[in-house]
Backbone bond lengths (Angstrom), bond angles and torsions (degrees), N, CA, C in turn:
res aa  C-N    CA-C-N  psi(-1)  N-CA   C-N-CA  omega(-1)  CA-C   N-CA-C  phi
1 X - - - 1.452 - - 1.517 107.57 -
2 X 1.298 100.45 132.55 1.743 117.45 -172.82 1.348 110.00 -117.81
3 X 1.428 140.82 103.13 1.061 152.90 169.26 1.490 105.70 67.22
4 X 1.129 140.65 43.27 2.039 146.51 -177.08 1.598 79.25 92.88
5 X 1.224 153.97 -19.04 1.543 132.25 -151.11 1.612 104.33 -104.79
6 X 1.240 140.29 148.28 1.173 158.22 169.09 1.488 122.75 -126.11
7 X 1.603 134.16 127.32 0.903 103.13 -169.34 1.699 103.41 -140.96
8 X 1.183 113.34 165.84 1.851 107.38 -160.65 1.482 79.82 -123.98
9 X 1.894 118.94 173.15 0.890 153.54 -177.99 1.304 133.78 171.04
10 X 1.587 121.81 109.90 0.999 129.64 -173.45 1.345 125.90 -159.69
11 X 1.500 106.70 107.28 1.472 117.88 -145.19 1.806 126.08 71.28
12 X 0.812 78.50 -113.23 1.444 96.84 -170.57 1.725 109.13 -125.51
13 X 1.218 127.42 10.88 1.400 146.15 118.10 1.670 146.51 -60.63
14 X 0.976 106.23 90.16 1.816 93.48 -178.03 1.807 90.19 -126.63
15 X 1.967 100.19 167.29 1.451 104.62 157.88 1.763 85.88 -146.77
16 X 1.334 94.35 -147.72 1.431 115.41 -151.56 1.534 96.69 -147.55
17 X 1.229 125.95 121.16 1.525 122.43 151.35 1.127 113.88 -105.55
18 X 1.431 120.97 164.19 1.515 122.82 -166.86 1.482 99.18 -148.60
19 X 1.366 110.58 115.77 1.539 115.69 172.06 1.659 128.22 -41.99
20 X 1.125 120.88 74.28 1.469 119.51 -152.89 2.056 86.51 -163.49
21 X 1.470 98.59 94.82 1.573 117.59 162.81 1.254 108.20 -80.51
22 X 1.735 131.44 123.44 0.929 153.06 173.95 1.681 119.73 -131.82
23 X 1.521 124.20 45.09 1.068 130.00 163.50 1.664 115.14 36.82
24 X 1.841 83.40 -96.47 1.782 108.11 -171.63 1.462 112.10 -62.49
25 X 1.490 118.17 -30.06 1.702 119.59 166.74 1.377 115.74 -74.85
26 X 1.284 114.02 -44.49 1.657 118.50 168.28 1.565 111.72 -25.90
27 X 1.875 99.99 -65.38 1.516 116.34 -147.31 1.614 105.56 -70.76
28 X 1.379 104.99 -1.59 2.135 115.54 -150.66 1.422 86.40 -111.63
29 X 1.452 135.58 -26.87 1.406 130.64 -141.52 1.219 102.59 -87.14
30 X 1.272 137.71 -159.61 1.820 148.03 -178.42 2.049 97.70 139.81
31 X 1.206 73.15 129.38 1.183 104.10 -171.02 1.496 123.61 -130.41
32 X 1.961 120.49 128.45 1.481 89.57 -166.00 1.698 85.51 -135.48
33 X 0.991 91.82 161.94 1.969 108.48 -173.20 1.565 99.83 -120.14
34 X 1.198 127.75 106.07 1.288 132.14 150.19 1.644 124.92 -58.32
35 X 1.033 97.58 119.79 1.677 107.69 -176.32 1.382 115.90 -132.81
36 X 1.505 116.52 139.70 2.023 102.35 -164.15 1.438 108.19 -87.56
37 X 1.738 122.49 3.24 1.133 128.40 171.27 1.095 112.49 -139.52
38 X 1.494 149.69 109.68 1.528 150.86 -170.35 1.579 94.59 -75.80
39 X 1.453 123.38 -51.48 1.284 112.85 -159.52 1.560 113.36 -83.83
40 X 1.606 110.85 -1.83 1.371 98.20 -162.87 1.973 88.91 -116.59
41 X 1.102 121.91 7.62 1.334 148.88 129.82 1.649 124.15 -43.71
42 X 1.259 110.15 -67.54 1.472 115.26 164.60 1.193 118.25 -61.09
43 X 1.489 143.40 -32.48 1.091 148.07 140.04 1.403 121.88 -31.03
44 X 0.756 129.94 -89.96 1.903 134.40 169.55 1.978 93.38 -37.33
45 X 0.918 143.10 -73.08 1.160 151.85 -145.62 1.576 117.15 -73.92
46 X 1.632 107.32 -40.95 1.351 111.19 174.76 2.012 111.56 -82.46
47 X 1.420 96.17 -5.18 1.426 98.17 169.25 2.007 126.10 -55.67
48 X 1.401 76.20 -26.79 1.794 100.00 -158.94 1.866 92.72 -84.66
49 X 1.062 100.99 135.87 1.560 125.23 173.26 1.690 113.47 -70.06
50 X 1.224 112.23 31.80 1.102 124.46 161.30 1.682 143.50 -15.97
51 X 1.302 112.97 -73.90 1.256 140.00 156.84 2.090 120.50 -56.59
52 X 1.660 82.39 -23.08 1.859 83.28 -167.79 2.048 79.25 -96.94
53 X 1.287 117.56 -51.53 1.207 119.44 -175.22 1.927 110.96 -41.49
54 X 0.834 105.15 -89.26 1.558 122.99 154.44 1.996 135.98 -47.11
55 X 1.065 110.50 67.63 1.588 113.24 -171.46 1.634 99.86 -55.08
56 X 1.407 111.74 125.41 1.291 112.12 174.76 1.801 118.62 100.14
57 X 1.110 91.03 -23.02 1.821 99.20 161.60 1.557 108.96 -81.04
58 X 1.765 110.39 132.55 1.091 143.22 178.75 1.371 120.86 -96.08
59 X 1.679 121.59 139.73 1.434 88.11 172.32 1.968 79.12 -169.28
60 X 1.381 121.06 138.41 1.312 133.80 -179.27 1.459 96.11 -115.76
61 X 1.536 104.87 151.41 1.696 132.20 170.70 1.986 83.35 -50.18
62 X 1.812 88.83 -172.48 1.445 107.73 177.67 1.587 102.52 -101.51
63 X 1.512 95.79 137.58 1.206 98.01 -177.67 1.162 108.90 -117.82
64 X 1.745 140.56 159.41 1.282 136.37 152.84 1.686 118.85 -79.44
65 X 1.512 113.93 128.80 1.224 104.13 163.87 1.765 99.57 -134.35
66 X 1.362 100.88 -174.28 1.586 115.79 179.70 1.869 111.45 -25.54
67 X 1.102 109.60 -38.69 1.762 139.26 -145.46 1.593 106.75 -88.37
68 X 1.386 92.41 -58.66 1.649 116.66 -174.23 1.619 123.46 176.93
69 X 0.958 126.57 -148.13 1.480 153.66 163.33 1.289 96.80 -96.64
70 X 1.658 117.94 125.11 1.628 107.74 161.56 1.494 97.12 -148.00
71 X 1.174 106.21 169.44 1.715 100.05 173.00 1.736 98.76 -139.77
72 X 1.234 101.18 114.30 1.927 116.00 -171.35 1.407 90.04 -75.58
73 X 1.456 112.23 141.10 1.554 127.26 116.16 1.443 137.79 -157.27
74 X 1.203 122.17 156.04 1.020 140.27 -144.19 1.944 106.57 -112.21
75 X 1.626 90.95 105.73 1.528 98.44 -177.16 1.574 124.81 -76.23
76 X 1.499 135.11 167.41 1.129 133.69 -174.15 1.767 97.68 -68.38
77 X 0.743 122.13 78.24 1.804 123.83 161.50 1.863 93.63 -174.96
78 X 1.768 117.67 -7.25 1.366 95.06 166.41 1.685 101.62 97.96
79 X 1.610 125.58 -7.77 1.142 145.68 174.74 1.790 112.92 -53.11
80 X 0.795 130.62 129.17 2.035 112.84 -167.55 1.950 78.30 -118.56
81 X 1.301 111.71 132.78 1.082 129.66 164.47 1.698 137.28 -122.93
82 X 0.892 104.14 109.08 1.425 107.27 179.38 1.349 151.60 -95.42
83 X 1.443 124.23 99.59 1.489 130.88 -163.49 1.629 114.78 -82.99
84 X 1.397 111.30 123.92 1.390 101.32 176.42 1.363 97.57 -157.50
85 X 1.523 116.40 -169.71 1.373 110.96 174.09 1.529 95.64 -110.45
86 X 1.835 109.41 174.84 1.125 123.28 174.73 1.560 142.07 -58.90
């Protein structure tokens, strides 16, 4: 983290987090990341020290449900994010 800013990249995907806790926006948000492989995604991604880096960041394998393959997690502002393909 660089000045409140954090920033991810992978592939041809990146975003930006920004140190800024907002409870009631947190709890409303969902967010989904299209990726053309979920599992080969979790691979590159579960490499990263994530959880030890970040206290309070969440993050589960890929799971199947009704929908698709997705793999949830849940950033330090409480944000639930979801990776899957299209």
């Amino acid at each position: 983290m660089n000045g409140g800013y954090a920033g991810f990249q992978n592939g041809h995907a990146g975003f930006i987090l920004q140190d800024l806790a907002n409870e009631a926006f947190a709890s409303n948000l969902m967010i989904k990341i299209v990726v053309p492989d979920v599992d080969r995604w979790w691979e590159v991604v579960s490499r990263k020290p994530l959880e030890q880096t970040y206290p309070g960041f969440r993050i589960k394998p890929p799971t199947d449900f009704p929908w698709g393959r997705e793999i949830h997690f849940v950033d330090l502002a409480g944000v639930c994010w979801h990776v899957g393909a299209q």
